[in-house]
C-alpha positions in Angstrom: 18.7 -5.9 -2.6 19.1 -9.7 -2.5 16.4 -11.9 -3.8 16.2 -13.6 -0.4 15.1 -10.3 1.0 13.2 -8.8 -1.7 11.1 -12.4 -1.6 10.2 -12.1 2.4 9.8 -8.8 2.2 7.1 -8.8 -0.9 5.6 -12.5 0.7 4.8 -10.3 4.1 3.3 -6.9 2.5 1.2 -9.6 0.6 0.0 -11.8 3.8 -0.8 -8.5 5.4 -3.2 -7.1 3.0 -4.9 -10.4 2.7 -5.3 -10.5 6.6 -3.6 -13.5 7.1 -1.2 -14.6 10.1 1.7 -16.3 9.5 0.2 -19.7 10.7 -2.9 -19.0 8.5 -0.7 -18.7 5.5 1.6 -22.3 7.0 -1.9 -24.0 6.3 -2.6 -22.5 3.2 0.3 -22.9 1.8 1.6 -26.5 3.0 4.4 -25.0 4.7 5.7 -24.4 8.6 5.0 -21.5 10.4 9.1 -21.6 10.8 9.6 -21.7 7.1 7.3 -18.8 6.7 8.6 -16.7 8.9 12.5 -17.7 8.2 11.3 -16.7 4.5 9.9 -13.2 5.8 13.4 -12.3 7.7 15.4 -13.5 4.6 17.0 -16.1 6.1 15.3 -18.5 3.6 16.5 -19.5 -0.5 13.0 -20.0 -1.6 13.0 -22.7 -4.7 10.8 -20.9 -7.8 8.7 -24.1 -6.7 8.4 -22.5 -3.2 7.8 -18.8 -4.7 4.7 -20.5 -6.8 2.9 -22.8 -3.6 3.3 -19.5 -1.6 1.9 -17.4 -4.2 -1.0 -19.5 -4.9 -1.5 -19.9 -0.6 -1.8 -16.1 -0.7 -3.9 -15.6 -3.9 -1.2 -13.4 -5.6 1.2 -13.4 -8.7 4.3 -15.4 -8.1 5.7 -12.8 -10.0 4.3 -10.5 -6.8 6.7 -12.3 -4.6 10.2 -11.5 -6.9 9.3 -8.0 -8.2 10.7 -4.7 -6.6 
């Protein structure tokens, strides 16, 4: 699996458990609702800069985001 995939794929398993919407998590994490969903679809390159903010915005590991 690419990291691209593997990225938006952990990022929305994580904003679901935590009972967040996609906007929710924009706010949180600083980012557009766009970006967040582009990132969820894998159609995104996060920057490890990117992987960390979101991380932090959903109360998780950034490690979370890039592990299988």
């Amino acid at each position: 699996m690419d990291m691209r995939k593997l990225v938006g794929e952990n990022c929305a398993r994580i904003r679901k458990e935590r009972g967040l919407t996609q906007e929710e998590l924009a706010e949180r994490s600083g980012f557009s609702q766009q970006y967040i969903s582009d990132l969820e679809r894998g159609r995104r390159n996060p920057t490890i800069v990117s992987i960390y903010e979101i991380s932090q915005a959903l109360g998780a590991s950034h490690l979370d985001l890039v592990m299988p």
